[in-house]
N, C-alpha and C positions, 0 to 999 in steps of 0.2 A: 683357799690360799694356795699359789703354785708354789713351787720349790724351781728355782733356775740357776742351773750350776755355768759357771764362766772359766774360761782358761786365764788362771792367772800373769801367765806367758804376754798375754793378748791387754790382757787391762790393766796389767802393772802396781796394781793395787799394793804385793808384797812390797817392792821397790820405794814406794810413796810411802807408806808409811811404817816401813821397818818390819823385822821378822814375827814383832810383838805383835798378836792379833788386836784388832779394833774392833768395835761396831762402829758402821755407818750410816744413820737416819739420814733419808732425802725424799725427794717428793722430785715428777715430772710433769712434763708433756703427758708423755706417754701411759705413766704407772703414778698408781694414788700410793701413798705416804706408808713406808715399808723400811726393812734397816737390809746392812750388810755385815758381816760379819767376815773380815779379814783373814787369811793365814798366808801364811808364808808361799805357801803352793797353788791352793784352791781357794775359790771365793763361793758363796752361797748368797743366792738374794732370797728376800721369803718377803712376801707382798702380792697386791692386785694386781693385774697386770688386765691391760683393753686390751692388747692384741695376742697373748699365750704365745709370742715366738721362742721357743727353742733353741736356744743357743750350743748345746750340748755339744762339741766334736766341729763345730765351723770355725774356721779361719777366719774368717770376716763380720763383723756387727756393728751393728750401730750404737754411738753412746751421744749424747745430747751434752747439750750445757747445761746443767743444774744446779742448784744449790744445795750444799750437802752439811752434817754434822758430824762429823768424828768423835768418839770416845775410845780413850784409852783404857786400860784396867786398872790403872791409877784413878781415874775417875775425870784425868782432867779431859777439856772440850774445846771444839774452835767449831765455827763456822767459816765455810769458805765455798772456791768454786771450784767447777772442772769444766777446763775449756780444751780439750784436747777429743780425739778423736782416732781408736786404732792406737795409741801408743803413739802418737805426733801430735805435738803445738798446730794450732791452726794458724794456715800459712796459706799463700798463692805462690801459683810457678810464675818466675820471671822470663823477658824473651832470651834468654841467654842461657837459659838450663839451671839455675838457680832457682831457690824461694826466697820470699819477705815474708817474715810473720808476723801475723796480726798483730800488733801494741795493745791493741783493745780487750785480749782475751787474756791475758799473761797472768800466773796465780800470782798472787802476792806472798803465800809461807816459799820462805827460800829453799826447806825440803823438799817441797811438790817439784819446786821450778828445777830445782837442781837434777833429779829425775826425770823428770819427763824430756828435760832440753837434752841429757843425756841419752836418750832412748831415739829421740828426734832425729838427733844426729845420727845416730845410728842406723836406723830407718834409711833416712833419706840420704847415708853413702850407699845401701846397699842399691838404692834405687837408681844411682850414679846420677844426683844430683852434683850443683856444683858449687856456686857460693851459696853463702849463707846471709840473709840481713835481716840483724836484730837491732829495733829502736826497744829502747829501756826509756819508757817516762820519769820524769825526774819522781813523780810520787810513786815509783817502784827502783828506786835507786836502790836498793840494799839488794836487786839480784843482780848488778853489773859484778862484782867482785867473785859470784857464783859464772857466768861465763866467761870471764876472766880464766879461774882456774878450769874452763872445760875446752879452753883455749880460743876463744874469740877476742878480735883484738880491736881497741880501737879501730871508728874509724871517722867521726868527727861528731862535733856536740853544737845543740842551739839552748837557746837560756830552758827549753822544757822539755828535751830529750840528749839524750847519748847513742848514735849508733854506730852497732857493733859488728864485724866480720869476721865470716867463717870459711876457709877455702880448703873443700874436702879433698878433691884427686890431690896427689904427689906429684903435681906437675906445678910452673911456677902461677904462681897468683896472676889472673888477668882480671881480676875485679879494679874497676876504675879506681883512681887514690882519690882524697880530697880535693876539693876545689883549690886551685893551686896562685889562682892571683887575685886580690881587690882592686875594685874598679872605682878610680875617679875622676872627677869634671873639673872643668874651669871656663867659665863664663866671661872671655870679651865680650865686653859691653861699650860701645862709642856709639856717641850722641848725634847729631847735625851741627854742634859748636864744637865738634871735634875734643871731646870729653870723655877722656875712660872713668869707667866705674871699677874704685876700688874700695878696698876695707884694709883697716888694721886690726889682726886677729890678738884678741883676748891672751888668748892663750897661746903660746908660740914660743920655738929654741930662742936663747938670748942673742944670737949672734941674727938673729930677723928680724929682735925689736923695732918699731918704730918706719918697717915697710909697709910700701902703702904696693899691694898685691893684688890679685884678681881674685874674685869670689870664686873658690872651692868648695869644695866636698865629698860626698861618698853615694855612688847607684846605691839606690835602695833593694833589694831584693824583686825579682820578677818586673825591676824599673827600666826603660828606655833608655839609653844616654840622653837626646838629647830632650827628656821631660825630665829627667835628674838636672840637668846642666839648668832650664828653666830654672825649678822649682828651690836649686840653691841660694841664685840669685835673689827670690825671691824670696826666701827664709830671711837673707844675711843682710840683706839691703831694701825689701819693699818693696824692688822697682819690678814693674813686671815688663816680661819681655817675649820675643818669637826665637824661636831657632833659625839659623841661617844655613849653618857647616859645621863642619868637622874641620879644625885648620891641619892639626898634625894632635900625635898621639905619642905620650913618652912608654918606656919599657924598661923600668929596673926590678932587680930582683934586691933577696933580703933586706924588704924592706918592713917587714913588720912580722916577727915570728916567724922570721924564716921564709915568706911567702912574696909574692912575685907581686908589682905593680902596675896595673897600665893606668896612666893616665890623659884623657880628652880635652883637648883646647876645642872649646865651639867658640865660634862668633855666632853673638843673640843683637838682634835688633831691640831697643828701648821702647816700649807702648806706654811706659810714663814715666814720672819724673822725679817725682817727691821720694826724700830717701827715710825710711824708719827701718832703723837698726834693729837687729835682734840682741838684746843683750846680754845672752849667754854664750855666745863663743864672739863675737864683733864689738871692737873698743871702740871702730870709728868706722864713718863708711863716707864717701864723697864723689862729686865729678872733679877728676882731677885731669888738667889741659896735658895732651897726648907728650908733649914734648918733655913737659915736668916728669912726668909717671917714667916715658925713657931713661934720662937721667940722673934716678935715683943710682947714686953709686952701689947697691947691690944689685941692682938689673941690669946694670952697664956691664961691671966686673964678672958675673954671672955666665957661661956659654950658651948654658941652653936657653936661661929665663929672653936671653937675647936674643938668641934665634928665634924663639916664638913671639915673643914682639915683632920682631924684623917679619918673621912668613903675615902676622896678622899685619902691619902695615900695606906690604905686598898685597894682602889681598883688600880692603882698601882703596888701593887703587888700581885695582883689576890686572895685577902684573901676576897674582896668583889665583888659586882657584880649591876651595876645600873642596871635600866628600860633603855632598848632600845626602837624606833620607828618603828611601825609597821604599814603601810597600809591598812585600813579593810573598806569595805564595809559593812553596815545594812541593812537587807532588810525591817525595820521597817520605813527607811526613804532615805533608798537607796543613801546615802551619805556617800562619803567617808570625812574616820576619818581616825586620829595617834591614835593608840592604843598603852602606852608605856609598858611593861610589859619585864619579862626573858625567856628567853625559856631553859625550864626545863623539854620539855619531850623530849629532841630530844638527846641522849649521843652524837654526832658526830659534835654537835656543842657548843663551847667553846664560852659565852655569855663573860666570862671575859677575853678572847685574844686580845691583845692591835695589 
């Protein structure tokens, strides 16, 4: 049996789990099935070991992921893990001089976490890193309130994480903020009998009851505009359709928690005809003749709902011209994009040909 003394300094052991000594049964990779015995100062491991490395007086070692048992001298017990390494969360560096750390390896007892994130931190100012990015999965929510008080601050949530930011130098925060606008569509839709396709939403402010509007909605995440604009139509009314343009694009802010809106008028050409409603957000849906759908006195009285009718007439009848979809590669990041724009150096193509 070896005897392998560790700098408690280096493994943190005291910090974890308080001044009160432990045993700690664990098993590796490396070392067959042996205990530890905690103190305040030093640590002792007494076990097999395949490879006899000496740890005595080095700065540097390796420690693994393992699974480990704790005891107290109360007698009580847990099982749990150790995902850390050197006294640091296991993390990668970002292109910015920051780290993300893993989600995947995060302890679940809020003492470990509290510790080690502490130590982490500290670690990695000394190294003069510089943000920090913590996702907390929802089934470890009970350590957000733990970096919370170690001072990490929001920085936005999905339905099965929360992440959280940390910005070490004393210089101001350049960690990018939240995503700062939602993105929505709306779908001109005319026919060859000169027919818009509208709907009367379900659910809608009283003062819009009873309009008969253009199919909306919401990009879906990592979505297109105009495969969103498509596939609402398609949701909300059945009818399927092509993309044509981009006619024009609105921009208001506070509009939903504070955050910014752009919204896309495309013209979509009709590939068919039959309308089936979706009946959880759509009360009614119809081809309604161009002239009527003008007329309604909230799209007459309306500024803008009437400028974008008026540009989609315009275009129509070729007096205007949207952004079309274009395919482009960058070699800044070598990702392909929709580029929407007209083409206007080429005479032999007719950008506003229906």
């Amino acid at each position: 049996m070896d005897l392998k003394l560790f700098y408690a300094r280096s493994v943190f052991m005291s910090n974890l789990f308080g001044s009160k000594g432990m045993m700690l049964s664990f098993s590796t990779s490396n070392y067959k099935t042996g205990s530890l015995k905690v103190s305040p100062f030093i640590c002792s491991y007494k076990g097999s070991s395949q490879g006899g490395i000496d740890l005595v007086g080095q700065e540097k070692y390796e420690m693994e992921t393992y699974t480990y048992r704790y005891e107290s001298y109360d007698g009580s017990s847990t099982n749990s893990n150790m995902f850390w390494e050197n006294g640091v969360l296991d993390a990668f560096d970002d292109e910015y001089g920051g780290v993300v750390v893993n989600p995947e390896k995060l302890p679940f007892e809020t003492n470990v976490f509290a510790s080690i994130l502490r130590s982490s931190v500290s670690i990695w100012r000394k190294e003069g890193k510089k943000g920090i990015w913590l996702k907390l999965p929802v089934e470890k929510c009970d350590l957000v309130p733990i970096a919370v008080r170690e001072g990490f601050q929001y920085h936005h949530a999905e339905t099965g994480y929360v992440m959280m930011t940390y910005w070490i130098p004393s210089e101001p925060c350049m960690l990018p903020a939240n995503a700062s606008h939602q993105v929505g569509v709306g779908g001109f839709v005319i026919n060859d009998k000169n027919e818009v396709l509208v709907v009367q939403e379900k659910h809608c402010a009283p003062e819009l009851f009873g309009l008969w509007k253009l199919p909306t909605g919401f990009i879906l995440e990592s979505e297109e505009i105009f495969t969103g604009a498509v596939r609402e139509v398609k949701e909300e009314t059945g009818i399927d359709t092509e993309f044509l343009e981009v006619i024009a694009f609105r921009h208001a802010h506070n509009v939903a928690f504070e955050k910014s809106d752009l919204f896309f008028i495309c013209m979509l050409r009709p590939l068919s005809s039959e309308i089936k409603t979706d009946d959880l957000e759509v009360q009614a849906a119809k081809w309604m003749a161009l002239g009527e759908f003008v007329e309604q006195p909230l799209i007459k009285g309306d500024n803008m709902f009437r400028k974008i009718i008026d540009m989609c007439i315009a275009r129509i009848s070729k007096r205007y011209c949207g952004l079309s979809v274009h395919k482009v590669v960058s070699k800044f990041d070598n990702r392909l994009s929709s580029l929407y724009y007209n083409v206007v150096d080429d005479c032999s193509h007719d950008s506003c040909s229906t």
